[in-house]
GUPADREN-434992 format. One record per residue (C-alpha): residue in three letters; x, y, z. Coordinates in steps of 0.2 Angstrom, whole numbers, padded with zeros to 4 digits, always signed. Example, Ala and Ser with C-alpha at 12.3 -4.5 7.8 and 13.67 -1.06 7.14 Angstrom:
// GUPADREN-434992
ALA+0062-0022+0039/SER+0068-0005+0036/
END
This chain:
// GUPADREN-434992
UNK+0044+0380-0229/UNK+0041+0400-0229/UNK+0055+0410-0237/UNK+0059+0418-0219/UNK+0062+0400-0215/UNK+0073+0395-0231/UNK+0084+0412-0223/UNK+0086+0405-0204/UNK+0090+0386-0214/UNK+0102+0394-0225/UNK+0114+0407-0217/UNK+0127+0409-0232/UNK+0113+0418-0242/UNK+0119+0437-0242/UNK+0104+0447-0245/UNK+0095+0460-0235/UNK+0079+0450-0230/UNK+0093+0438-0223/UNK+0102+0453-0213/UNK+0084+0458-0205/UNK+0083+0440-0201/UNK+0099+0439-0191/UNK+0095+0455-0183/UNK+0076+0447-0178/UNK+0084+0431-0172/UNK+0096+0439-0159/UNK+0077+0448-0151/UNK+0069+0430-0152/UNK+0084+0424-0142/UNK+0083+0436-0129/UNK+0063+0434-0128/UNK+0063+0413-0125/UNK+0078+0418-0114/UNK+0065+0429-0104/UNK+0054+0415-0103/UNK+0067+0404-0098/UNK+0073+0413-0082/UNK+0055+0414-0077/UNK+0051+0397-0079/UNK+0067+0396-0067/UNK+0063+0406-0054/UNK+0045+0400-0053/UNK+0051+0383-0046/UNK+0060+0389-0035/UNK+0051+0407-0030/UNK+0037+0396-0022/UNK+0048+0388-0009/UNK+0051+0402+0001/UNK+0035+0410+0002/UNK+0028+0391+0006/UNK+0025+0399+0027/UNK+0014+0414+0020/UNK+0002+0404+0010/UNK-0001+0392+0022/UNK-0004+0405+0035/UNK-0015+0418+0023/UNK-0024+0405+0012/UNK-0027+0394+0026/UNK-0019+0377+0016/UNK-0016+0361+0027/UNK+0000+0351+0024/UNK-0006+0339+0010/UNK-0010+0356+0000/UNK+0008+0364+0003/UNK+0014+0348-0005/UNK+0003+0350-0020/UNK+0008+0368-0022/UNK+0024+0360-0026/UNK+0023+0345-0032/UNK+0008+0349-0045/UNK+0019+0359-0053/UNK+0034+0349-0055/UNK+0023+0333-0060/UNK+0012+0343-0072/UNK+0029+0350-0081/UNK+0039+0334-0081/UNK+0026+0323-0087/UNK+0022+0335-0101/UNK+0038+0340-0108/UNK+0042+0326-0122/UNK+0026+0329-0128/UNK+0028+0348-0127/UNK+0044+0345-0138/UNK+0035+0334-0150/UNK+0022+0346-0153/UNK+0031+0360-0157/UNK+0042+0350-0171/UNK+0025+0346-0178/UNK+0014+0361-0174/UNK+0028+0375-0176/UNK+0040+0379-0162/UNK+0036+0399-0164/UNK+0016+0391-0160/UNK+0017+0381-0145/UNK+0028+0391-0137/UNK+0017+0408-0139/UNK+0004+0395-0135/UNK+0013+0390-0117/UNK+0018+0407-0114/UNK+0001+0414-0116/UNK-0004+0398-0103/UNK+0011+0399-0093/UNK+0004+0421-0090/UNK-0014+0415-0087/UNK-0012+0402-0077/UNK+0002+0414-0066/UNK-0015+0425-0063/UNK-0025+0414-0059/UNK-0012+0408-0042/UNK-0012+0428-0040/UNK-0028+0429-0038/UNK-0033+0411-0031/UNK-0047+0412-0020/UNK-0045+0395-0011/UNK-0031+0383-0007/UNK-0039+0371-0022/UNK-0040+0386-0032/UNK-0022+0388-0030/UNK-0016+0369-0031/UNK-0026+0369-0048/UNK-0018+0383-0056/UNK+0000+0376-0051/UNK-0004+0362-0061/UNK-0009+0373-0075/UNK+0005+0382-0073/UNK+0017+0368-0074/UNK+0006+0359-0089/UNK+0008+0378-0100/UNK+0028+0379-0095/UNK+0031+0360-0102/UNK+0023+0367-0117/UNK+0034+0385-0117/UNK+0050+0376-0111/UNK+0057+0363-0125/UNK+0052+0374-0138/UNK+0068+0387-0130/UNK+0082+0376-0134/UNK+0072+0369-0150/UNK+0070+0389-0156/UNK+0089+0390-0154/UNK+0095+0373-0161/UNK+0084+0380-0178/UNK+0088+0396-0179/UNK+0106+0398-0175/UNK+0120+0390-0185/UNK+0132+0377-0175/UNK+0147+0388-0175/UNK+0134+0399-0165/UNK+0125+0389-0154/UNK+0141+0388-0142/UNK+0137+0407-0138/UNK+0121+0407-0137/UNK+0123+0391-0126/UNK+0136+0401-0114/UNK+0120+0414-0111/UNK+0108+0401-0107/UNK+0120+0392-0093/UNK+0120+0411-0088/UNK+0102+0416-0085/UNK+0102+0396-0077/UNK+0115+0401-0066/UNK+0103+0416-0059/UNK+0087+0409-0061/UNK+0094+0396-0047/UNK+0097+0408-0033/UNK+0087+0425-0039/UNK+0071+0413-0038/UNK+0073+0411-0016/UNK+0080+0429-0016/UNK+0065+0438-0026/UNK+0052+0426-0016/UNK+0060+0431+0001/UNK+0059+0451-0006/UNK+0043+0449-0013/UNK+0037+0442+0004/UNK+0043+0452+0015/UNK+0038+0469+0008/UNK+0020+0464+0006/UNK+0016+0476-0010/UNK-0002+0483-0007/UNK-0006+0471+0008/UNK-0007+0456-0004/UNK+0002+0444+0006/UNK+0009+0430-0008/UNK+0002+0434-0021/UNK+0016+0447-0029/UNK+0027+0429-0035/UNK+0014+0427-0045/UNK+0009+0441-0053/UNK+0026+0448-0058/UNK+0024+0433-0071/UNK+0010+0444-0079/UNK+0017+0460-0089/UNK+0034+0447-0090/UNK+0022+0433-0097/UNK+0013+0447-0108/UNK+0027+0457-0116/UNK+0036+0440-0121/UNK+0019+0435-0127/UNK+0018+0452-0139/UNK+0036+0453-0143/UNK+0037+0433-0147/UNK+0025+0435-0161/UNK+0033+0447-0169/UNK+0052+0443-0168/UNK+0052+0426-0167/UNK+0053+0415-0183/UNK+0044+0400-0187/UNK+0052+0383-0189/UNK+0045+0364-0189/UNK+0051+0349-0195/UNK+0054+0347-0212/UNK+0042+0333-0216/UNK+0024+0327-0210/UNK+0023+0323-0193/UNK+0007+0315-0184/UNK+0009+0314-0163/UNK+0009+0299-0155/UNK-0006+0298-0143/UNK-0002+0281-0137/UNK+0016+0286-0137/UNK+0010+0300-0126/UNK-0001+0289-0112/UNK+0015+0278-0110/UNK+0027+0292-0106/UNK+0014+0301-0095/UNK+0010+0286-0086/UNK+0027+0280-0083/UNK+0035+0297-0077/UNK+0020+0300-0064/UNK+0023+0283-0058/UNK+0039+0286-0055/UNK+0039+0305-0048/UNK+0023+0304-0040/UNK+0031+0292-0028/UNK+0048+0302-0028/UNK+0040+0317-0023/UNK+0029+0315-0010/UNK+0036+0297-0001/UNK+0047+0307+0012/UNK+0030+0317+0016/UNK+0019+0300+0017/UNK+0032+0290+0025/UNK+0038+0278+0010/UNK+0022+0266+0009/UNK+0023+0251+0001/UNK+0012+0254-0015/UNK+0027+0269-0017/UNK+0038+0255-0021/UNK+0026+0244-0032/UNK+0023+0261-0044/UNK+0042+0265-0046/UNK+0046+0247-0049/UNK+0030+0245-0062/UNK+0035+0261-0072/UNK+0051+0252-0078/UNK+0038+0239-0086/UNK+0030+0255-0092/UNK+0044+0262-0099/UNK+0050+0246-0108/UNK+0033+0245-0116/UNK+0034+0260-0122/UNK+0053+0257-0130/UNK+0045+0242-0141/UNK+0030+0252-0146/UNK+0040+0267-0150/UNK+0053+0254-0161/UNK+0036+0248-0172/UNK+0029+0268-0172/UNK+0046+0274-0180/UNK+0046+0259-0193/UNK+0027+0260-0197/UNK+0024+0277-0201/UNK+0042+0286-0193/UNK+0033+0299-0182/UNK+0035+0290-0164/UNK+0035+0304-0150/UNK+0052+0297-0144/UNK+0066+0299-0156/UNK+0073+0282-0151/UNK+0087+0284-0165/UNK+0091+0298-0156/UNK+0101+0289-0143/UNK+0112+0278-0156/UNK+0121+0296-0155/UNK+0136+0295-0143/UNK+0134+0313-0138/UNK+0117+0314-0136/UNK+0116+0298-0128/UNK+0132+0300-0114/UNK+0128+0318-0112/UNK+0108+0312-0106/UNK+0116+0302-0096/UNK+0126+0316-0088/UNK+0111+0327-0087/UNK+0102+0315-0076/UNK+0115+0312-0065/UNK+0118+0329-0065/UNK+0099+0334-0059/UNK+0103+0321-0045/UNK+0117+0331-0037/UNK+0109+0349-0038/UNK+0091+0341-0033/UNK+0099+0337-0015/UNK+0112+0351-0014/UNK+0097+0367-0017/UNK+0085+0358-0004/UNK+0098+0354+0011/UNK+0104+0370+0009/UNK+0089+0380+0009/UNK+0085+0368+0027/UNK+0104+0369+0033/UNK+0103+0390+0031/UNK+0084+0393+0037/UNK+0081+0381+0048/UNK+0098+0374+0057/UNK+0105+0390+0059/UNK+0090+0403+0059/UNK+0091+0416+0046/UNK+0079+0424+0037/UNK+0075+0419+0021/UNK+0081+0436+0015/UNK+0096+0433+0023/UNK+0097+0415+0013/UNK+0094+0421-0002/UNK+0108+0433-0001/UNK+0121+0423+0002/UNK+0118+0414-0012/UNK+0123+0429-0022/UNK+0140+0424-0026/UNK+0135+0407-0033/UNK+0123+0415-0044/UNK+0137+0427-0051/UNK+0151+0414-0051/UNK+0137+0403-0060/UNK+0133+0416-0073/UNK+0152+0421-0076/UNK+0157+0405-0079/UNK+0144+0398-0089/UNK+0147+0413-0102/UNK+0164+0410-0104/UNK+0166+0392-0104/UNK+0159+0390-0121/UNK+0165+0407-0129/UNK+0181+0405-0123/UNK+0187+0389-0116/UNK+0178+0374-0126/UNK+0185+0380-0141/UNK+0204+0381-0134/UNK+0203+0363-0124/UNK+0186+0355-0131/UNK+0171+0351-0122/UNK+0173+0335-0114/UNK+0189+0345-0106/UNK+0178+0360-0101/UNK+0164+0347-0091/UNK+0178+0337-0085/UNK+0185+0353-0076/UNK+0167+0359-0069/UNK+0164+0342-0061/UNK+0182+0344-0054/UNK+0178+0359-0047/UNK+0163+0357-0040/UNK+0170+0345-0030/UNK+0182+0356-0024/UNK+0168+0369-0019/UNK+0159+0356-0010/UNK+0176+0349+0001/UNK+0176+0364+0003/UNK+0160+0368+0010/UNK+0159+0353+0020/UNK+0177+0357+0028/UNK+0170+0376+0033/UNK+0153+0370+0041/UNK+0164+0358+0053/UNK+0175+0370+0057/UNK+0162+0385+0062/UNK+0146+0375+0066/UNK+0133+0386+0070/UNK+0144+0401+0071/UNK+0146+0400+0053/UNK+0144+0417+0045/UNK+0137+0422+0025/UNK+0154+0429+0021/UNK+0162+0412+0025/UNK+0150+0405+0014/UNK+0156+0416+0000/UNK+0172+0406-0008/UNK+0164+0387-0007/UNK+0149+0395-0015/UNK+0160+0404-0029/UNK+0169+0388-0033/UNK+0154+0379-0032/UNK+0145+0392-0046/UNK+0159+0391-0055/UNK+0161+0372-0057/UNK+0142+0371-0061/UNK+0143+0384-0074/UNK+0158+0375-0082/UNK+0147+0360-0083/UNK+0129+0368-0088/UNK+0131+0377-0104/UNK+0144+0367-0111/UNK+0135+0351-0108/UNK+0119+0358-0116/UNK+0128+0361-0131/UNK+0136+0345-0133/UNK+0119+0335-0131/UNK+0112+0343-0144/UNK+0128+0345-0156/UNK+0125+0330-0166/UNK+0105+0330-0166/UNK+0095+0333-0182/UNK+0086+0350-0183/UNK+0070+0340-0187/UNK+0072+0333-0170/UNK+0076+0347-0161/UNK+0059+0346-0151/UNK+0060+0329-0143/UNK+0076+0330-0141/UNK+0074+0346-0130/UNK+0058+0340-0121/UNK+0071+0323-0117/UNK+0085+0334-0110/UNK+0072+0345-0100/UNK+0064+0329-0096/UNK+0078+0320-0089/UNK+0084+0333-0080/UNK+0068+0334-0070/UNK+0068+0315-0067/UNK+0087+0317-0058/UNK+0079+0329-0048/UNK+0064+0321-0041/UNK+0076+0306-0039/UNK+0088+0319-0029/UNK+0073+0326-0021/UNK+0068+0308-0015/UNK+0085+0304-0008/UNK+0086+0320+0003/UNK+0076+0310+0016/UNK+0090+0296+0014/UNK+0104+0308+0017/UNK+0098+0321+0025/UNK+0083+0317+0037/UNK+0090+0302+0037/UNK+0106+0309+0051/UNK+0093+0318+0060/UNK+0085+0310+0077/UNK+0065+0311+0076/UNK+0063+0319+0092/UNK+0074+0333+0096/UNK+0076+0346+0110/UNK+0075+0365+0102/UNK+0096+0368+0107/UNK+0099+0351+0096/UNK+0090+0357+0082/UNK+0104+0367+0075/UNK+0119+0354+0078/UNK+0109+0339+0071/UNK+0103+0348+0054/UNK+0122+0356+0053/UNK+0128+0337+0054/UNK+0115+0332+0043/UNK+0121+0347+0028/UNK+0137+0339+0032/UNK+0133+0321+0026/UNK+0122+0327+0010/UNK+0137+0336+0005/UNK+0147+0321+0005/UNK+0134+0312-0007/UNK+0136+0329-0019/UNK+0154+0326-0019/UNK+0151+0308-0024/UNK+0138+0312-0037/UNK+0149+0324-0045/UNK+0165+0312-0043/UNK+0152+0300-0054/UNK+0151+0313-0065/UNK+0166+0316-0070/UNK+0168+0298-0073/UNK+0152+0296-0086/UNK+0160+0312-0095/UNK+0173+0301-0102/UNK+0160+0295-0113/UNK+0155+0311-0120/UNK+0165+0313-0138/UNK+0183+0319-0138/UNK+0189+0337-0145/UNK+0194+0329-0161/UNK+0177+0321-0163/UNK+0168+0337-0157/UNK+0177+0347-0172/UNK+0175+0336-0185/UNK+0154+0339-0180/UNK+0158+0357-0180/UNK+0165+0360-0195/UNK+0153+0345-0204/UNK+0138+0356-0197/UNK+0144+0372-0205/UNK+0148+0365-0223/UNK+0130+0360-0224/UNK+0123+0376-0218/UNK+0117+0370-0202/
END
C-alpha cells in the first residue's frame, strides 16, 4: 500500500500531505459523480430520441430493441465482475479504464455509420460503463470515513434524482434542435468532452485504493454470473417485443439452476483459495443482506413507474417529448432536495430504517395521489396538475435512495467494497428488467389490441391507471421488507465502531 493510500485509510494522521489528500478527495468525489450522472442519463437519454434513429439510420424494429437492450444486458451482466476487478486491479484503474471505454464507445454511436454499427457500440457502451460504475460507490466506500459517507451519499441520491428525469428532457432538447443537421447523434457525442475531462481530471485527483490482500478473479465465477443474468434479462427484456415464447420461460426458470450452481462453486472458491467473485459472506450481514433485498424490489417499482409514464404522457395524451420531459421537473428537484437532506439531516435525528420507512410512505402517498388526479381529469389532464403527485413522489424516492445506499454498504469491509457495489448496481438492474417485463402484464395488459384512434387515449389513461396501483403495492412491499433493515441503535453502534478504527 502507497503512503497516499496509508493517508485516505488513516484520517486521524494530521499532517500536510493528509490535508492535500482531503482536499484531492472531495475533486475525485465530484469527478465519479460526473460519471455517474452520465451513466444515468445515457439510459434513459436514448428512449426519446428512439423515432429519429429509426427514421435517419433506417433501423427495423428488432434494431430499436437492441439499441436498448444491448445496452442494459451488456452493463448488467458485467457489473459484479466490473466491481471485482477494480478490488483487485485498483478502483482509480478500472474506472479510468471504463471511463476512457465508456467516451470511445459514446463516439463511436455518434458517429455510427449503420444500424449494426450503432447496436454494436451500445453494447460497448454498456460493457465499458459496467466497468466505470461499481468502481463510484467503491471510490467512496474507500476514501471517505463512515461518519462521511452519509454526506457524500445524500449527493449521490441527488445527482440520481436528476439523472432520472434530465436524461428524457436533454434527449427531447437535443433532438429537437438538430445541432449542425446531425439528427441523433448530439446524445451521443455530449459524452465526449464529459467522458474526456473526467478521463484527465480522474487521473490526477483520484487516489488509488484495492484490497488489502492478493486477489485472483474468478473466471469460472465470472461465466456463471454472466450466463445466469443473460438468461434471465434476455428474456425479461425483449419477451413483451417477441410475444412471451416458450423457450423465454425454459431460460428464466434454468438460470435459477445457474444461479445455485454458482452459490456452491463460489462456497468451495472462498474456502479454497478465499478470492471467489461473489463475496457470499457478504450476505451473513443483516444490512447488506435486507437492504439488497430492498434495492431489488425497489428497481421493481421504478422500472414500471418511468416506462408507463413516458407512454401515459407521449402517447395517451399526445405531448411532445419536450413537453414530457418538462414535467418531470419537479420530480427531478423534489428528488435531488430530498435525497441531500435526508442523510445530512434527517437519518442522524430518527435513524435510517426510520428515514426509508417514511420515503416508502410517501411514495405511496405521491402515487394515490397521481392515480386519484388522472381519474379525475382524464385526458384533460394538464403538466401543472402533475406538479404535486410528482413532488411527493421525488420526495418519497429521495428519502429512500441515498439513505438506503448508505445502509447497504455501512457494514461491508473496505476490502469488499468492489463486489459489493457491482451487487447493489447489479441487483438493481435485475429489479428493473423484471419491472421492465411486468409492464406488459399491467400495462399492456389493460389495453384492447385493436383500437380505434379516439380510444387510444382513454385506454392508455386506464391502463397508467392500473400500473400505478401495482407501484403502490411495490412500495407498500417495501416498506414491509424495511423492517429488516437494522434499527437506529444498531445503525450507531456501526457508526461509532467504524470511526474508532479509522474506517
Amino acid at each position: 500500500m502507497t503512503s497516499t493510500e496509508l493517508l485516505v485509510d488513516s484520517p486521524a494522521v494530521s499532517t500536510e500531505p493528509a490535508r492535500t489528500a482531503d482536499r484531492r478527495r472531495w475533486f475525485a468525489l465530484a469527478i465519479v459523480m460526473t460519471a455517474a450522472f452520465m451513466d444515468l442519463v445515457d439510459v434513459t437519454i436514448v428512449n426519446v430520441a428512439i423515432p429519429s434513429i429509426k427514421r435517419d439510420a433506417g433501423a427495423s424494429f428488432s434494431q430499436i430493441q437492441w439499441i436498448t437492450a444491448g445496452y442494459a444486458l451488456a452493463f448488467a451482466a458485467g457489473l459484479i465482475t466490473g466491481g471485482r476487478l477494480g478490488d483487485i486491479h485498483g478502483r482509480k484503474r478500472l474506472f479510468l479504464l471504463g471511463i476512457g471505454g465508456f467516451t470511445l464507445a459514446s463516439a463511436l454511436c455518434g458517429f455510427a455509420a449503420n444500424p449494426e454499427m450503432l447496436v454494436a457500440s451500445r453494447i460497448l457502451q454498456g460493457g465499458m460503463a459496467a466497468m466505470m460504475v461499481p468502481q463510484v460507490l467503491s471510490i467512496v466506500h474507500a476514501t471517505f470515513p463512515a461518519h462521511e459517507r452519509g454526506k457524500v451519499f445524500g449527493l449521490f441520491g441527488a445527482i440520481v434524482g436528476l439523472g432520472a428525469v434530465s436524461g428524457p428532457l436533454l434527449g427531447a432538447l437535443l433532438t429537437e434542435w438538430n445541432l449542425f443537421g446531425l439528427e441523433w447523434r448530439p446524445i451521443f457525442l455530449i459524452n465526449l468532452p464529459v467522458g474526456i475531462a473526467g478521463l484527465v481530471l480522474g487521473s490526477r485527483f483520484i487516489t488509488e485504493s484495492k484490497a488489502p490482500r492478493a486477489l485472483k478473479l474468478d473466471l469460472v465465477g465470472v461465466v456463471l454470473v454472466t450466463l445466469g443474468l443473460l438468461m434471465l434479462l434476455y428474456p425479461l427484456t425483449r419477451g413483451d417485443e417477441l410475444g412471451w415464447p416458450a423457450w423465454g420461460f425454459v431460460s428464466m426458470s434454468g438460470s435459477v439452476g445457474v444461479f445455485c450452481a454458482l452459490v456452491a462453486y463460489e462456497k468451495r472458491k472462498a474456502a479454497r483459495d478465499g478470492s471467489p467473485l461473489v463475496e457470499l459472506s457478504l450476505f451473513k450481514v443483516k444490512s447488506f443482506a435486507a437492504g439488497i433485498a430492498v434495492q431489488t424490489v425497489f428497481g421493481v417499482g421504478i422500472g414500471i413507474f418511468f416506462l408507463v409514464w413516458t407512454l401515459y404522457m407521449q402517447t395517451g395524451l399526445g405531448w411532445s417529448p419536450l413537453r414530457a420531459g418538462l414535467t418531470g421537473v419537479p420530480f427531478s428537484i423534489a428528488c435531488s432536495a430530498a435525497a441531500g437532506m435526508s442523510v445530512q439531516k434527517l437519518v442522524p435525528r430518527v435513524g435510517g430504517r426510520n428515514v426509508l420507512q417514511a420515503g416508502a410512505l410517501v411514495m405511496v402517498a405521491g402515487v394515490l395521489l397521481y392515480l386519484w388526479e388522472s381519474d379525475r381529469y382524464q385526458l384533460a389532464i394538464a403538466s401543472w396538475q402533475m406538479a404535486l403527485p410528482l413532488v411527493v413522489m421525488g420526495a418519497g424516492m429521495g428519502l429512500i435512495f441515498a439513505p438506503l445506499t448508505d445502509t447497504i454498504l455501512s457494514e461491508v469491509p473496505r476490502e469488499y467494497a468492489g463486489s459489493a457495489s457491482g451487487l447493489i448496481n447489479t441487483v438493481q438492474q435485475m429489479g428493473n428488467a423484471l419491472g421492465l417485463g411486468l409492464v406488459s402484464v399491467v400495462f399492456f395488459g389493460s389495453i384492447g389490441d385493436r383500437l380505434a384512434p379516439d380510444q387510444v387515449g382513454p385506454a392508455f389513461v386506464n391502463a397508467f391507471q392500473n400500473a400505478l396501483g401495482w407501484v403502490a403495492a411495490v412500495m407498500g412491499l417495501i416498506f414491509l421488507l424495511m423492517f429488516a433493515l437494522p434499527g437506529r441503535a444498531a445503525a450507531k453502534r456501526v457508526a461509532k465502531g467504524a470511526v474508532s478504527d479509522g474506517s
